[in-house]
C-alpha positions as CSV (number, residue, x, y, z in Angstrom):
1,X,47.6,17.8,-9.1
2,X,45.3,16.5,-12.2
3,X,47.5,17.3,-15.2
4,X,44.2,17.3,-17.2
5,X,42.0,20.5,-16.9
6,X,38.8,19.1,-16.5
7,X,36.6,22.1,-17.5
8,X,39.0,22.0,-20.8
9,X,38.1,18.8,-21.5
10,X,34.5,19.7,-21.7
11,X,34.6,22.8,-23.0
12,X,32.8,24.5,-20.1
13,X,34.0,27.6,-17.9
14,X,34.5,27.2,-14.1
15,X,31.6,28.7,-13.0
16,X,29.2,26.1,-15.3
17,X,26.3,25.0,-14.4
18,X,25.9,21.4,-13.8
19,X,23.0,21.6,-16.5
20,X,25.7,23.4,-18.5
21,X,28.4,20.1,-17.7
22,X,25.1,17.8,-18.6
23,X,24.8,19.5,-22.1
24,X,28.3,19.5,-22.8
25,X,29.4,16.1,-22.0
26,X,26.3,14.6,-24.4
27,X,27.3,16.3,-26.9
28,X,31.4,15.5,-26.7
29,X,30.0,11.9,-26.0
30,X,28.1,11.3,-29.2
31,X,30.7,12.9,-31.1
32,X,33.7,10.6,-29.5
33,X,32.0,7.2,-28.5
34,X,34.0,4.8,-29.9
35,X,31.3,3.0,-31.9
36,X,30.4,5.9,-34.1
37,X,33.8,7.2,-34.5
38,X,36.1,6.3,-37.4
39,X,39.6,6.4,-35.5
40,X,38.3,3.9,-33.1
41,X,41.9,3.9,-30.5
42,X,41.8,8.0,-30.6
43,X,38.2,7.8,-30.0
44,X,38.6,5.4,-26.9
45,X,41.4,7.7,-25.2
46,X,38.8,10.3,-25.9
47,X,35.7,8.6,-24.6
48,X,38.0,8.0,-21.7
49,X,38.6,11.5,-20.8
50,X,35.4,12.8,-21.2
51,X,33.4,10.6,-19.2
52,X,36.3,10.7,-16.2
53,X,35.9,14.8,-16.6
54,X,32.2,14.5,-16.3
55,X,32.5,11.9,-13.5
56,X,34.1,14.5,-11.2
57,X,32.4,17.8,-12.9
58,X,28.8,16.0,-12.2
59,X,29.4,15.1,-8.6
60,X,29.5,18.6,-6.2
61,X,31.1,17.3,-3.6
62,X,34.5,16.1,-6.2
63,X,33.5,18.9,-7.8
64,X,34.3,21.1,-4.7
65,X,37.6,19.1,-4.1
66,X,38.8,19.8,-7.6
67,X,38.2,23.5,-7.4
68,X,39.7,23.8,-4.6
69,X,42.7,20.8,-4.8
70,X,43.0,20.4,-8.6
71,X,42.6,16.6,-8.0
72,X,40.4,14.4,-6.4
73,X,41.8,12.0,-4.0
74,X,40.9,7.8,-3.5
75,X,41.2,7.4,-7.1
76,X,38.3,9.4,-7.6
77,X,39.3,9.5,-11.3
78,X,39.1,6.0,-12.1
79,X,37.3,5.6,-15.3
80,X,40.6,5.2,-17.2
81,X,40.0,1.6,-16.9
82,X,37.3,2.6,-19.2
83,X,34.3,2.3,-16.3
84,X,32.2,4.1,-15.6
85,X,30.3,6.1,-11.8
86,X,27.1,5.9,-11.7
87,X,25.8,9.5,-13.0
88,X,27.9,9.0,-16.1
89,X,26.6,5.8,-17.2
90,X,23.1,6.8,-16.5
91,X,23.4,9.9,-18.8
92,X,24.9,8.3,-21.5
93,X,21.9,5.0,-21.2
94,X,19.4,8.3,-21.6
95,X,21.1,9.8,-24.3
96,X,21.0,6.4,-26.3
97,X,18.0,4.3,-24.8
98,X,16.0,7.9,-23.7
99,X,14.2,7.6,-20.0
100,X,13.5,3.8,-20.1
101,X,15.5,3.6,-16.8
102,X,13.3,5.3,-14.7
103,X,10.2,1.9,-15.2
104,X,8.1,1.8,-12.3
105,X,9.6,-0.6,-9.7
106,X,7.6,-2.8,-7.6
107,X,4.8,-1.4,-5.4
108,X,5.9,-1.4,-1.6
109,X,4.6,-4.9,-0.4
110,X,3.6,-3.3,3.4
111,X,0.4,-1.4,4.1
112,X,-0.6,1.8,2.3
113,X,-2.5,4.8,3.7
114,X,-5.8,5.9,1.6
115,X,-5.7,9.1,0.0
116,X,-7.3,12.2,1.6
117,X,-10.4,13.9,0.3
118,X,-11.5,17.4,0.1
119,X,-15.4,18.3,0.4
120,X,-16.3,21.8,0.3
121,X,-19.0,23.2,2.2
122,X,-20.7,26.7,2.0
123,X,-22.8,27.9,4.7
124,X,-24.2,31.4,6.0
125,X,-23.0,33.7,8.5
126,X,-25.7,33.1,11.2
127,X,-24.4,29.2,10.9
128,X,-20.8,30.5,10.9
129,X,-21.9,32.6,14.3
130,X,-24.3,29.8,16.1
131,X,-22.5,26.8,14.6
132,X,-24.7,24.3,12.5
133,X,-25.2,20.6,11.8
134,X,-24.3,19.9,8.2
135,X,-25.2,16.5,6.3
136,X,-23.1,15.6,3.3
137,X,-22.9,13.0,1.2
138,X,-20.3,11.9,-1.6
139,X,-18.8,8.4,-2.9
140,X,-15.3,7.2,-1.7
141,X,-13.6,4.0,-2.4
142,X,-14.1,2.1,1.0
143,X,-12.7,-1.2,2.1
144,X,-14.7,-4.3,0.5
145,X,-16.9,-6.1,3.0
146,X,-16.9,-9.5,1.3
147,X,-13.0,-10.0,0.9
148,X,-12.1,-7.3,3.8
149,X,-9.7,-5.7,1.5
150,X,-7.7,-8.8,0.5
151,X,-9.2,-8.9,-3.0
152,X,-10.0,-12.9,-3.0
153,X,-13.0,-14.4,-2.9
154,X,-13.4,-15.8,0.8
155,X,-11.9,-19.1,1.2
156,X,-9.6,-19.1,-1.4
157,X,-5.8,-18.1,-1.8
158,X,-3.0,-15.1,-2.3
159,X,-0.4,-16.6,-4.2
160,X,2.9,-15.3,-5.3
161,X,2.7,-13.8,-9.1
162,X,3.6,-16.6,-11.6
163,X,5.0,-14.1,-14.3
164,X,7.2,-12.0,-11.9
165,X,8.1,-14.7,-8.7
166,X,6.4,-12.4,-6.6
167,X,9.0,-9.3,-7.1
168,X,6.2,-7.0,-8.8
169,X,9.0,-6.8,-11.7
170,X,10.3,-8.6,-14.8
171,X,13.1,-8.0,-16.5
172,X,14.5,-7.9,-20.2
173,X,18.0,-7.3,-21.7
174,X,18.8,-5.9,-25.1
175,X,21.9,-5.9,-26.9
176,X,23.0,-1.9,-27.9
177,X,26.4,-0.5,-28.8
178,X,27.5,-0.3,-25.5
179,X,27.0,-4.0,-24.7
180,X,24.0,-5.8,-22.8
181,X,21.5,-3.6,-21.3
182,X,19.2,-5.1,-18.5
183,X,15.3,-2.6,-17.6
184,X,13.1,-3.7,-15.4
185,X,9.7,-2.7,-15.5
186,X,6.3,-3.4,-13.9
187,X,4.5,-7.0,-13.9
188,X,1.4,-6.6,-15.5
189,X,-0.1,-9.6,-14.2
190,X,0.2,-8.7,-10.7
191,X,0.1,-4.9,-11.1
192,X,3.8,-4.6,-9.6
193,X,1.7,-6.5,-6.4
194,X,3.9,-9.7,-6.8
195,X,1.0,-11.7,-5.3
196,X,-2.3,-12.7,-7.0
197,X,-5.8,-13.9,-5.9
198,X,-6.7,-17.7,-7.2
199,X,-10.4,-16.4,-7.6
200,X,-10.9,-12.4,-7.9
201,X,-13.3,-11.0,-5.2
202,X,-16.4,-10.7,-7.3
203,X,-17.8,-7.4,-5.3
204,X,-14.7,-5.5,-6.0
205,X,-12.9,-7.6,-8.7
206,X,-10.0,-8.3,-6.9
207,X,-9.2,-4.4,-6.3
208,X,-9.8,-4.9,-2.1
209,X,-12.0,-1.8,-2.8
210,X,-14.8,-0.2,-4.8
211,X,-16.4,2.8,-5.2
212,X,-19.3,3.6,-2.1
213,X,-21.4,6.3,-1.3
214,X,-20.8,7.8,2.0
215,X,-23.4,10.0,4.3
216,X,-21.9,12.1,7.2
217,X,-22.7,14.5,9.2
218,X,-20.3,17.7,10.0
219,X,-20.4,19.7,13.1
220,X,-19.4,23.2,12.0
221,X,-18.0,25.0,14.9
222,X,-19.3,28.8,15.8
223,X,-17.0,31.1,14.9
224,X,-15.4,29.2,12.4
225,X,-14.1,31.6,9.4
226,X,-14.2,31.8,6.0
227,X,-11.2,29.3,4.7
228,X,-11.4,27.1,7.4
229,X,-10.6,23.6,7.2
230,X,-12.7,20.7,9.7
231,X,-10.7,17.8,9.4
232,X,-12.6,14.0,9.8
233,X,-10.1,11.2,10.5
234,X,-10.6,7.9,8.6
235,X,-13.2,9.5,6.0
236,X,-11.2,9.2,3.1
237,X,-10.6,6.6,1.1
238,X,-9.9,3.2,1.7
239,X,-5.6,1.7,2.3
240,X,-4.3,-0.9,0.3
241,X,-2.9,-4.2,2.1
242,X,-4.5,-3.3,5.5
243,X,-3.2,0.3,5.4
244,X,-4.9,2.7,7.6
245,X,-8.1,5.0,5.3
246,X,-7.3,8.5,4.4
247,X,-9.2,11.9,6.1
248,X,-12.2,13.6,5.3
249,X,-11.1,17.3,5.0
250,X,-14.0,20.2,4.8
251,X,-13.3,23.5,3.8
252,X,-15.7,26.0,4.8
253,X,-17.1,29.3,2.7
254,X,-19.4,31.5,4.2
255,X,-21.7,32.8,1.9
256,X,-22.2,37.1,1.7
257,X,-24.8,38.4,4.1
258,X,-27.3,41.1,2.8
259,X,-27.1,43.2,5.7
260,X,-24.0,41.9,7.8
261,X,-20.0,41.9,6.9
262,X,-17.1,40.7,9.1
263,X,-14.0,41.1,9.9
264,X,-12.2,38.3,11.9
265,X,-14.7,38.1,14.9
266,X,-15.8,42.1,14.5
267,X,-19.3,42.4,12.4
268,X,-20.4,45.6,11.0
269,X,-23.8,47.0,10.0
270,X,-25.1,49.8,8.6
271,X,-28.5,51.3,10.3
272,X,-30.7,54.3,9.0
273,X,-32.2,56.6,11.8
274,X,-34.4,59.6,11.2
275,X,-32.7,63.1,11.6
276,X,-35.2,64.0,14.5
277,X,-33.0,60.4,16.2
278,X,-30.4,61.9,15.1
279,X,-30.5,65.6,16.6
280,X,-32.2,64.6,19.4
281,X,-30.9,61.6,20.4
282,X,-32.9,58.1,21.1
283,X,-33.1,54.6,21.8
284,X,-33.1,52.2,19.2
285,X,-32.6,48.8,18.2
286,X,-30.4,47.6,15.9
287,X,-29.5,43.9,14.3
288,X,-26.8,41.6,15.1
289,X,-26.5,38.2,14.3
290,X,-27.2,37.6,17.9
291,X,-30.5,39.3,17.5
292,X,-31.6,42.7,18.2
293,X,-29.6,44.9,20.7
294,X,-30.2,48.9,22.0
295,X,-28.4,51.2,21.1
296,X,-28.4,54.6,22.8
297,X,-27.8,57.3,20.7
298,X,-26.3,60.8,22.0
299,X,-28.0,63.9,20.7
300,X,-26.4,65.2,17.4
301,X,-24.9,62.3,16.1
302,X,-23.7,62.7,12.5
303,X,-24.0,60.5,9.8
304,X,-21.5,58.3,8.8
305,X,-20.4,58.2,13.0
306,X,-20.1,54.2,13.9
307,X,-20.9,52.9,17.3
308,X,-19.1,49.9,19.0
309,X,-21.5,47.1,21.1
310,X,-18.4,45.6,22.8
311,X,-19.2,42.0,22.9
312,X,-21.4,41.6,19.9
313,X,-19.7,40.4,17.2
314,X,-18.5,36.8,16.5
315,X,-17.6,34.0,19.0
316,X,-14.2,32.6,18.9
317,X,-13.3,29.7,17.7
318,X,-12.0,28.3,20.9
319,X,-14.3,30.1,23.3
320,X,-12.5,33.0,24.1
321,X,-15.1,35.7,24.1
322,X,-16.4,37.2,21.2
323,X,-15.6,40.3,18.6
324,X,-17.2,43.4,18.5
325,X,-20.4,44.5,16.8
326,X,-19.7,48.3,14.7
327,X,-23.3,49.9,14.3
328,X,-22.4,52.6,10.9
329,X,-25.3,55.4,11.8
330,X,-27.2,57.1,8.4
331,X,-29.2,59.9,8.8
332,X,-32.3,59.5,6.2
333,X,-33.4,62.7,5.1
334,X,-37.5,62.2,4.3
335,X,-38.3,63.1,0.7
336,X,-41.8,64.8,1.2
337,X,-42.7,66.9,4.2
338,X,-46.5,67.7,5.2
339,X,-47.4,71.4,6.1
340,X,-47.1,71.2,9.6
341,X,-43.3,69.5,8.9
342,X,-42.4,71.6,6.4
343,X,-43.3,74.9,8.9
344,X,-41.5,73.3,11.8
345,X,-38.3,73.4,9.9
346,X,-38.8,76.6,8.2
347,X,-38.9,77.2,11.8
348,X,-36.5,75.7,13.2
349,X,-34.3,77.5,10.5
350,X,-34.8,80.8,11.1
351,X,-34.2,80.2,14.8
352,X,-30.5,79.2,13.3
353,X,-30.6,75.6,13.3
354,X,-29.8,74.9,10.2
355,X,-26.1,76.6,10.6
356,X,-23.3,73.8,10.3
357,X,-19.9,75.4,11.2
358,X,-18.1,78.3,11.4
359,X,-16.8,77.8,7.7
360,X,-18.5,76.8,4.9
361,X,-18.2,73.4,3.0
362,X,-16.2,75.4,0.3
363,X,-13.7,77.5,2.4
364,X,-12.7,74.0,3.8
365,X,-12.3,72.4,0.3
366,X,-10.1,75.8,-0.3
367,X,-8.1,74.6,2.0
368,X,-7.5,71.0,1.6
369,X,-6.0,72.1,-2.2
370,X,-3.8,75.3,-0.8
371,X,0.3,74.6,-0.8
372,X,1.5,74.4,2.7
């Protein structure tokens, strides 16, 4: 068993966070490096602790072992040769130097896909219901013709980057207080390609790609829904090194109807009918996005009563039958009467026919508000 007490050494409780260990070791390590510290073979002995404490704190899995051990075994604390593991050195180059580690490396030297693109596309519910033929058109960084995505001017040559050797990188050291340091950052002759042309591509100046207007046409499905995506393979942009292109993604929006809404492949519509159609009962028409379809109605249908056309709502995606078309009946009661409507109805209520139930509207309002 360790006779050091790790979490003492950093000044942490057991349950820390490794956030918590990150924080405390920086601040025990600027306070203790031996080249800020006036009792320099203190300070070492110190620096020493700390950094093997954070070595084993930082890591879970020695972490674990600790907790559960007190020790970690194959020499797991071996910074008292005054190394040190990997996380602590990297935390204490960012606590000195800041994030100048993490300089782009070299770009992959193999193929690279194109990026995707996203159009978006609105059409109306009768195209949503019949499908359509959409045209579209949009620019897109496609493959240059002249050079075929090479980025040299035909005939000539790719040739490893002078600057870099061809590794995309170059590298500098500095001297700081901890000795030598070594970063390596992006060529910026080459781009972090390692390779140049001899003679730029003039159509696409050496890029292998430029910028292209692009005409398509989209088949919209019927029955496609609000949201939905239509995906176009190899419409997107352009790879990099003979990479495959990107896809073409369209997102649909259907725009509101006047007249119609929908739910999933149901449609519903509202339909006015005269109260003689309504007492009586008739046959009617009524829209759908199909087109016009009968409707009987039974004698004394209220208002506000909605009628299912089985079959007459939206088509499925993927052909398997179609939704259901909900027909909400009003009853329009006409504003002026002539004399021969108006006697008809006097009529017609003295005969009784203007009773409507047993109770009245406002002994069944009593009861909706009495206490059961």
């Amino acid at each position: 068993m360790s006779a050091t007490d790790y979490y003492d050494v950093l000044g942490v409780s057991r349950d820390a966070s490794g956030d918590d260990i990150k924080r405390a070791y920086r601040k025990l390590a600027r306070q203790h490096h031996p080249d800020v510290a006036r009792d320099k073979s203190k300070a070492e002995h110190r620096f020493k602790e700390i950094n093997e404490a954070y070595e084993v704190l930082s890591d879970p899995q020695k972490r674990a072992q600790y907790d559960r051990f007190g020790y970690v075994g194959n020499g797991a604390s071996g910074a008292a040769d005054f190394g040190f593991g990997a996380g602590a050195f990297g935390d204490i180059f960012d606590m000195f130097f800041g994030n100048a580690r993490s300089a782009p490396q070299a770009r992959r030297a193999g193929p690279e896909r194109g990026a995707d693109l996203r159009w978006d596309l609105e059409i109306t519910l009768e195209e949503a219901f019949a499908g359509a033929i959409k045209e579209i058109a949009f620019d897109r960084l496609a493959q240059c013709e002249t050079c075929n995505g090479a980025g040299a001017a035909p005939g000539t040559m790719i040739v490893p980057c002078e600057r870099c050797g061809g590794r995309g990188t170059v590298r500098s050291a500095r001297q700081t207080p901890l000795g030598q340091i070594v970063t390596q950052t992006s060529c910026g002759s080459c781009g972090g390609e390692g390779h140049v042309a001899t003679h730029a591509c003039e159509r696409c100046g050496g890029r292998g790609r430029h910028e292209a207007a692009t005409h398509l046409t989209v088949t919209v499905p019927a029955g496609v829904d609000d949201g939905s995506r239509i995906r176009i393979a190899g419409k997107g942009e352009a790879g990099t090194r003979g990479g495959t292109p990107g896809d073409l993604y369209v997102y649909l929006t259907i725009a509101p109807h006047r007249i119609f809404k929908r739910n999933g492949r149901d449609t519903f519509v509202d339909v006015p009918v005269s109260f003689s159609e309504a007492a009586l009962g008739a046959s009617i028409d009524v829209p759908s996005l199909g087109g016009d379809v009968r409707l009987d109605l039974a004698a004394g249908t209220q208002s506000g009563s909605t009628v299912r056309l089985r079959g007459h709502g939206m088509p499925s995606v993927r052909g398997a039958g179609r939704g259901d078309h909900h027909v909400s009946v009003h009853v329009v009661v006409p504003a002026r009467l002539n004399r021969r409507q108006r006697e008809l109805l006097e009529e017609f209520a003295r005969a009784g026919g203007d009773a409507v139930d047993d109770r009245t509207f406002f002994e069944r309002v009593k009861d909706a508000f009495r206490p059961e």
